[in-house]
C-alpha positions as CSV (number, residue, x, y, z in Angstrom):
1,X,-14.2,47.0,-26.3
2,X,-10.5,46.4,-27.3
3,X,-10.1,44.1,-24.3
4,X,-12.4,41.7,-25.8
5,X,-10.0,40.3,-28.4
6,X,-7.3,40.0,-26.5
7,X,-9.1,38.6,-23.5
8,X,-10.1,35.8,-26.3
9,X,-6.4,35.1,-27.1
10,X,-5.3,34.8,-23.8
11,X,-8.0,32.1,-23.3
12,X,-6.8,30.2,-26.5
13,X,-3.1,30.1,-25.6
14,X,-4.2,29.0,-21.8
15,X,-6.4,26.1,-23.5
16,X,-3.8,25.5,-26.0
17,X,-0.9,25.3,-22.9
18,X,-3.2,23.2,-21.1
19,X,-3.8,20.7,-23.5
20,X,-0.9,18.3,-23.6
21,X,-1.7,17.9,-19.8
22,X,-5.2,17.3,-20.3
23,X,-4.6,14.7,-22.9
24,X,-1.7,13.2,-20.9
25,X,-4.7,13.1,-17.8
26,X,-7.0,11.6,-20.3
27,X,-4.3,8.7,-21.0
28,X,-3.5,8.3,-17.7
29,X,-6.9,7.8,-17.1
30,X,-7.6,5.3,-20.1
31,X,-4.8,3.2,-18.9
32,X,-5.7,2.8,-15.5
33,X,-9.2,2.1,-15.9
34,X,-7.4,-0.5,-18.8
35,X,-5.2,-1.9,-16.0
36,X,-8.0,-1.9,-13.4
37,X,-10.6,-4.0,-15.8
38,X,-8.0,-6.5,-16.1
39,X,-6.2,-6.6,-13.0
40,X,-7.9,-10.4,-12.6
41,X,-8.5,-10.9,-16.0
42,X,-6.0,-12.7,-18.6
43,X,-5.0,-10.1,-20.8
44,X,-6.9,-9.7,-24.7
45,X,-5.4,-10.9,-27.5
46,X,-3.9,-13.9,-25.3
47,X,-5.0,-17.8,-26.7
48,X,-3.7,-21.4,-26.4
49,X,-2.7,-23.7,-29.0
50,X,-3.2,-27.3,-28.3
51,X,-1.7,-30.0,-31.3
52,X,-4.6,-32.2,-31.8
53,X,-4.7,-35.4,-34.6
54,X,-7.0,-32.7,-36.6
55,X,-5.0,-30.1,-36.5
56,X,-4.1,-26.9,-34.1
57,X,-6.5,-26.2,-31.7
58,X,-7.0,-22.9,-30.2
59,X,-8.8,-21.7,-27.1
60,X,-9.3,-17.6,-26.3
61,X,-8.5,-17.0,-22.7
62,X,-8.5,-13.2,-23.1
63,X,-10.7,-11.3,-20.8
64,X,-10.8,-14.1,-18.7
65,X,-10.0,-14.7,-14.6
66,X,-7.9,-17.1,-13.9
67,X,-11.0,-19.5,-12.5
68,X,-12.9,-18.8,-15.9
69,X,-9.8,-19.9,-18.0
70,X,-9.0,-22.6,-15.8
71,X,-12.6,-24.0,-16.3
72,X,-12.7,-23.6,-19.6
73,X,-9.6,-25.1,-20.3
74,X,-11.0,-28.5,-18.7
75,X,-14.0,-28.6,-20.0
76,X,-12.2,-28.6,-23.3
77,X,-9.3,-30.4,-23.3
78,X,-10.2,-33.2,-20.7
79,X,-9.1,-35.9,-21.9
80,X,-6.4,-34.0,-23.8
81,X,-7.1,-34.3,-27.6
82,X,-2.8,-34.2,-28.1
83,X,-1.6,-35.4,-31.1
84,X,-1.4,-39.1,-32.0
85,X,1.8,-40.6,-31.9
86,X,3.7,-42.4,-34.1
87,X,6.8,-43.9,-32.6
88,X,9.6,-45.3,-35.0
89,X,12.5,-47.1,-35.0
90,X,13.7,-47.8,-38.3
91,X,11.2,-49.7,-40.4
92,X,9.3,-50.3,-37.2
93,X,6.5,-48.3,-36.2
94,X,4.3,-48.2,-32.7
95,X,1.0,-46.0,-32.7
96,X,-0.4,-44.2,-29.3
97,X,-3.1,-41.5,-28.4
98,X,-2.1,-39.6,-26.2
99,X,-4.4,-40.5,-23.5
100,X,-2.6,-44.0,-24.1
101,X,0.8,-42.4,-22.8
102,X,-1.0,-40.9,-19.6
103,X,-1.2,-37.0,-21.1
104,X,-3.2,-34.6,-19.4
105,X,-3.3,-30.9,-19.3
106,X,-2.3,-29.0,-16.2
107,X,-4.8,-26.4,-16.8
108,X,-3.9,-24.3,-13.6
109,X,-0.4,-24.5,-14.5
110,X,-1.2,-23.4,-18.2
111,X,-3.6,-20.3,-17.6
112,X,-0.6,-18.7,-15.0
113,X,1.7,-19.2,-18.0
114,X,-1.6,-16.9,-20.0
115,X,-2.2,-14.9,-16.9
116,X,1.9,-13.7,-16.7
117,X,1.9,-12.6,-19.9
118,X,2.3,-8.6,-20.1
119,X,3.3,-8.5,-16.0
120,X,6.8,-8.6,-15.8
121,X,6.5,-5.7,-13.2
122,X,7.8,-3.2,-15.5
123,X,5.9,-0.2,-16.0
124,X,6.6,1.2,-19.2
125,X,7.7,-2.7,-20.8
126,X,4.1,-4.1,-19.3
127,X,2.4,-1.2,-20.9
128,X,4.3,-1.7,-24.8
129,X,3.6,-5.9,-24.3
130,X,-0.3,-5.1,-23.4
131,X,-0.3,-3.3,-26.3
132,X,1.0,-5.7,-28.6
133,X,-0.8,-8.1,-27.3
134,X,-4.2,-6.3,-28.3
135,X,-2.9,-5.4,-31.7
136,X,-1.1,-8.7,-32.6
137,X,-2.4,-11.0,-30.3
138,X,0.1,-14.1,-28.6
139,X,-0.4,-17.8,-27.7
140,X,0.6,-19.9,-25.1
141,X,1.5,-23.8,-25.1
142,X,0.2,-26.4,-23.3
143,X,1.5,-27.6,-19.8
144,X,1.1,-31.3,-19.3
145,X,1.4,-33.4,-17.0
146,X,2.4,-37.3,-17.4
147,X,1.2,-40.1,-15.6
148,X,5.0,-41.9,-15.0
149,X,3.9,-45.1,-14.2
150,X,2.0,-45.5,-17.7
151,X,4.5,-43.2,-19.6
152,X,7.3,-45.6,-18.2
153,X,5.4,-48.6,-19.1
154,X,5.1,-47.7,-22.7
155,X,8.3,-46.9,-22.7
156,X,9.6,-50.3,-20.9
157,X,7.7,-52.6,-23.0
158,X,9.3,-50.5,-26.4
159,X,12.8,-51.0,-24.9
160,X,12.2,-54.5,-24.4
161,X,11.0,-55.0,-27.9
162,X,14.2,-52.9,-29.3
163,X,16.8,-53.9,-27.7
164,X,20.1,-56.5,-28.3
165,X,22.6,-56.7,-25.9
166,X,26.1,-56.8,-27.3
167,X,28.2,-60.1,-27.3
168,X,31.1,-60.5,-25.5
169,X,34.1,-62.5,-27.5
170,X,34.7,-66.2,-26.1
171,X,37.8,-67.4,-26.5
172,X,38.4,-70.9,-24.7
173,X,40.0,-74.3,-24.8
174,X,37.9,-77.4,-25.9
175,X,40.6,-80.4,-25.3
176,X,42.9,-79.4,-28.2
177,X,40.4,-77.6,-30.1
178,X,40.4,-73.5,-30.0
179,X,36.6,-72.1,-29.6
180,X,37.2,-68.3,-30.7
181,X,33.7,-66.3,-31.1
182,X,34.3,-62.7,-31.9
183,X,31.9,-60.3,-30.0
184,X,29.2,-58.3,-31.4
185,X,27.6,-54.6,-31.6
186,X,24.3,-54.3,-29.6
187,X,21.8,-51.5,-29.6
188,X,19.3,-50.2,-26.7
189,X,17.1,-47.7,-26.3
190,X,17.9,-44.4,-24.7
191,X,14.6,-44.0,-22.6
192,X,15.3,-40.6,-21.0
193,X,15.9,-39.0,-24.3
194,X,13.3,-41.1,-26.2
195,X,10.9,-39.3,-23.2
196,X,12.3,-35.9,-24.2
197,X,11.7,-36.3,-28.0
198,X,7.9,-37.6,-27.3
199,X,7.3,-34.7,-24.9
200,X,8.3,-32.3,-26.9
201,X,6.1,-33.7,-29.8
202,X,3.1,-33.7,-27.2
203,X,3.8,-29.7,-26.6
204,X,4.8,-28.7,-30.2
205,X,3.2,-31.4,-32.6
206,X,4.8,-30.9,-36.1
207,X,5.5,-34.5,-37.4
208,X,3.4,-36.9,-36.6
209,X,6.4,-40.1,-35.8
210,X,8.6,-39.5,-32.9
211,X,12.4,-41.0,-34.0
212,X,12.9,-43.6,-30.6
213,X,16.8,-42.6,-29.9
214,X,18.4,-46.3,-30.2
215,X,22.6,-46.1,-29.2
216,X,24.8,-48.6,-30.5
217,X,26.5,-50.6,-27.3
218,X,29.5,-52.2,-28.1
219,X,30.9,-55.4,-26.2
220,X,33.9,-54.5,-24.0
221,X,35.6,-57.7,-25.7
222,X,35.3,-57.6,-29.5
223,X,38.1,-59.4,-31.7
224,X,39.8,-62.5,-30.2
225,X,41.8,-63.5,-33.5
226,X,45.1,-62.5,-32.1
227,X,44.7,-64.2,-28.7
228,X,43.1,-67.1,-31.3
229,X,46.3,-67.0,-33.2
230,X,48.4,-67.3,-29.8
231,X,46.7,-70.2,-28.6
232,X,46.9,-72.1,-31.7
233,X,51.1,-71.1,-31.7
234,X,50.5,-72.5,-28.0
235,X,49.7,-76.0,-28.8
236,X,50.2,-76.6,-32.1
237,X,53.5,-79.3,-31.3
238,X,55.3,-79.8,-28.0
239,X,58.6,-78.6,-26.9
240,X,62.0,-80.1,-26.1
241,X,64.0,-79.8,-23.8
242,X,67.5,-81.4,-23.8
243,X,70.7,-81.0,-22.1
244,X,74.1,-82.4,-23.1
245,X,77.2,-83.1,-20.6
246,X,79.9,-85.1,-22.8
247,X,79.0,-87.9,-23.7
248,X,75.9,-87.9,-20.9
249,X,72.8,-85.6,-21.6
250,X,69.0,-85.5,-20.7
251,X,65.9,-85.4,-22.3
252,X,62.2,-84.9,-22.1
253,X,58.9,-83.4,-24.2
254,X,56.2,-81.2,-22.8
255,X,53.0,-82.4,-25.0
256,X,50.5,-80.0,-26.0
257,X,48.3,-81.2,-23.5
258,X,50.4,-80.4,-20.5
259,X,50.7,-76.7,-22.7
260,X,47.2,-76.2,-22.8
261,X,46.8,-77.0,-19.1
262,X,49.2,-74.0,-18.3
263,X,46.9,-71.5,-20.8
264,X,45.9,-67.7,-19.2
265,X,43.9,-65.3,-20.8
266,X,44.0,-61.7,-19.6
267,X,42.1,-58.8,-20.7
268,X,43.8,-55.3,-20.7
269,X,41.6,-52.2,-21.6
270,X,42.3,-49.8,-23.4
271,X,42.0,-46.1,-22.9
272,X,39.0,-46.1,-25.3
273,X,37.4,-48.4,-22.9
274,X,37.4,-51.9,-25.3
275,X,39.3,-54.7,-24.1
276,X,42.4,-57.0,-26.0
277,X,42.7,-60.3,-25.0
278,X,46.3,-61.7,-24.2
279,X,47.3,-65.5,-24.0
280,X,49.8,-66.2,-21.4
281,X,51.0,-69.4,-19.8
282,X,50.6,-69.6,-16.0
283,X,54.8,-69.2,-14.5
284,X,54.1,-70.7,-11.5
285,X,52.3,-74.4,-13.2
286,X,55.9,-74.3,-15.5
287,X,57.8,-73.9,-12.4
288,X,55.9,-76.4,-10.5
289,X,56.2,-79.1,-13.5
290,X,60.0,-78.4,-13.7
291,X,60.7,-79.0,-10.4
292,X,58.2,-81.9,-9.9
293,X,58.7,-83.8,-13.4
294,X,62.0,-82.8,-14.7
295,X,64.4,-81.8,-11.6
296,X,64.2,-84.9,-9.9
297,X,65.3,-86.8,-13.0
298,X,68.1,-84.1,-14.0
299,X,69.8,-84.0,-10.0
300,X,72.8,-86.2,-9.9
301,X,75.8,-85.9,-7.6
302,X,79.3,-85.8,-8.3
303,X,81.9,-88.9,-8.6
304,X,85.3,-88.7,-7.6
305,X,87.6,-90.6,-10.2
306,X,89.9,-93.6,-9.2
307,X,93.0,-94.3,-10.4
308,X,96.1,-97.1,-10.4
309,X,99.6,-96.6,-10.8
310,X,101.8,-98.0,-13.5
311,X,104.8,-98.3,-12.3
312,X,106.4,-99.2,-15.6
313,X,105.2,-95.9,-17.3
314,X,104.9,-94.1,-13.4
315,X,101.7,-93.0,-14.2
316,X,97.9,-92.9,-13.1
317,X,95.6,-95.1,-15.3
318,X,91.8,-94.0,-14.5
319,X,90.1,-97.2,-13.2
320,X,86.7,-95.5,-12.4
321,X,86.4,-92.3,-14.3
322,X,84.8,-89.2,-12.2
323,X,81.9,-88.0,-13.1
324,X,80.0,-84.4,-13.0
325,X,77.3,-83.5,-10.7
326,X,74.4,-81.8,-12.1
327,X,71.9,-79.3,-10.1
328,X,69.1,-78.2,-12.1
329,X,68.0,-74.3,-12.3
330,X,64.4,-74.9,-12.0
331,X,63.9,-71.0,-12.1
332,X,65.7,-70.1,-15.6
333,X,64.1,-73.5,-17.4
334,X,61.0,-72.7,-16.5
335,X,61.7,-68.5,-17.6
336,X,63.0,-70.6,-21.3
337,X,59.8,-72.6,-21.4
338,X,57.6,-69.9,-21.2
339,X,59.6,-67.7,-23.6
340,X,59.5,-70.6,-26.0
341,X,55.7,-71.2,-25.2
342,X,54.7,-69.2,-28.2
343,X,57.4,-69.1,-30.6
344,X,58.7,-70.7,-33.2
345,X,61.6,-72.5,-31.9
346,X,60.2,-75.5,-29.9
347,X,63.8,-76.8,-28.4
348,X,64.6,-75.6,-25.1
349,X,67.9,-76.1,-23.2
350,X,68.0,-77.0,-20.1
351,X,69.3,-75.0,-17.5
352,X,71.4,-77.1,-15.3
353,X,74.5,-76.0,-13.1
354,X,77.8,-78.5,-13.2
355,X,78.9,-79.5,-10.3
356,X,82.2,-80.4,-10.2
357,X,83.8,-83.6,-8.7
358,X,87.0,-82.7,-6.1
359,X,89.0,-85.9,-8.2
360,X,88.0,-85.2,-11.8
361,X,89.6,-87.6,-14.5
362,X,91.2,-84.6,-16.7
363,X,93.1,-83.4,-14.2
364,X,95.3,-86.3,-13.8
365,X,98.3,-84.8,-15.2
366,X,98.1,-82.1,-12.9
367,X,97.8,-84.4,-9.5
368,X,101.4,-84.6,-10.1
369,X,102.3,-88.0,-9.2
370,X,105.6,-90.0,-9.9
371,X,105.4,-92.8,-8.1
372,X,103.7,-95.1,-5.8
373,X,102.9,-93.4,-2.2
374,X,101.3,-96.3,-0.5
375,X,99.9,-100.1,-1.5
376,X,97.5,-101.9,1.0
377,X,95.3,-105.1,0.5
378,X,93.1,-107.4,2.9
379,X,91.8,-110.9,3.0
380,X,88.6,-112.4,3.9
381,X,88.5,-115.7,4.4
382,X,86.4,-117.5,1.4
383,X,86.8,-114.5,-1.0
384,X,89.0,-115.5,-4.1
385,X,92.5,-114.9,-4.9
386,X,91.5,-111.6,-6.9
387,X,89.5,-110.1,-3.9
């Protein structure tokens, strides 16, 4: 009779030993038969959100197969309620459904999104999402699809509304008078970010205008007014040029016509990608006029002196005096008129190389001569007694 009792603790403690693993088996069990139900099924607690021009919309896909949720999802949202859109650039406003930007939902696309939700193939991670799922619940946002052809359209004919090409500075010659037109800022439409912004406002609605991204284009050539200033220095008078040899010299003027005629403009860019203007005269049309207009008139070969002899005073008396020869240095006139070209200083010297006679007039005293060396004469018949 004592067995009894103690027979009757024995079987608590085996019960109360076997427990946890009976519970654990009963888990197991609730979890699998959890997993089983809705190893085709979306997961409970899952939804999708859809911005609509009424507000968010939201569709249950829990407990649904992927072909349920699928079917569901086109019956409701075909054509896609999205949100209507505003588009704006500055005080300038455009407004589109979205069925009027080619929007539609990609409802096989959207449900995998649903359906992936709480499989990561991660036991023990799976099994805490599922769970949270069920208690809390999660949505899912739309996947769309654009028709590009529209979309682009849309976006085309908004671009072409928007934008202004910048203006590139001018900067020319009219006769004698300068045209300078300084160049001006543009702005255009940055299409592939202008996409991005609306798209995202088709997934996430929130404000109802879509900011168009507009980017300022600036002309490569802006300001002209020092290039203007040049060319005014340029032409404003002409320049002389003279050149002095005793009591002999040359002269001439290069009008401002003839300057303008020789006028180059050059860009060079700049590192930052914008572009100064230079004025410039053209070295090889200065060279060319020197030795066309000028050199011809400035050559001049050299004259031996001629002398008689006193014999009174037995000394040379210059009858013909000698004369220089000149040889013009096209090169370094034409290097002076272009450095003048721009400057203040408007006379130019010639550049012109002496050349030397073999009897010059100033060297008589050193010829050396005493007396007479030699007389001749000749007669032609008619000539007078002078001849």
């Amino acid at each position: 009779m004592r067995s009894s009792p103690r027979r009757g603790i024995l079987y608590l403690l085996t019960y109360l030993a076997l427990l946890p693993g009976l519970a654990f088996l009963a888990l197991a069990a609730a979890v699998a038969g959890y997993e089983f139900r809705h190893a085709q099924h979306v997961y409970p607690g899952i939804s999708l959100t859809v911005p609509t021009a009424q507000g968010p919309l939201t569709i249950e896909l829990g407990g649904l197969t992927r072909a349920e949720a699928t079917e569901r999802l086109q019956r409701v949202l075909t054509p896609y309620p999205g949100p209507d859109t505003i588009l704006r650039y500055g005080d300038r406003t455009w407004a589109f459904a979205a069925s009027d930007l080619g929007v539609e939902l990609d409802a096989a696309a959207t449900v995998e999104l649903a359906f992936a939700k709480g499989r990561s193939n991660t036991l023990l991670a799976d099994l805490l999402r599922q769970y949270e799922l069920y208690r809390r619940g999660d949505t899912v946002l739309p996947v769309l699809r654009y028709d590009e052809g529209q979309e682009a359209y849309v976006l085309g004919r908004l671009a072409r509304e928007i934008n202004h090409p910048a203006r590139e500075g001018v900067l020319r010659l009219d006769g004698l008078k300068v045209v300078a037109v300084a160049g001006e800022a543009g702005h255009e439409m940055d299409v592939a970010a202008s996409r991005a912004a609306l798209h995202n406002h088709l997934v996430h609605g929130g404000r109802a205008e879509v900011e168009l991204v507009v980017r300022d284009v600036h002309p490569v050539l802006e300001k002209v007014d020092d290039a203007e200033a040049q060319v005014q220095q340029l032409i404003k008078g002409p320049i002389s040029l003279a050149f002095r040899d005793g009591k002999d010299g040359f002269q001439a003027t290069i009008l401002p016509e003839i300057l303008a005629q020789w006028l180059t403009l050059r860009q060079e860019v700049g590192t930052d990608g914008r572009a100064r203007l230079m004025a410039g005269v053209d070295a090889d049309q200065v060279r060319a006029h020197v030795a066309k207009e000028l050199a011809p008139k400035l050559t001049r070969q050299p004259r031996d002196g001629t002398f008689s002899f006193n014999a009174e005073t037995k000394a040379l008396t210059p009858v013909i005096p000698s004369q220089n020869g000149w040889q013009p240095n096209v090169a370094e006139t034409a290097n002076r008129i272009v450095a003048a070209a721009f400057g203040d200083q408007r006379a130019v010297p010639l550049a012109v190389d002496l050349v030397k006679p073999e009897i010059a007039t100033e060297d008589v005293d050193k010829m050396g001569i005493k007396e007479l060396v030699s007389q001749g004469s000749t007669s032609f018949a008619g000539s007078s007694k002078e001849r």
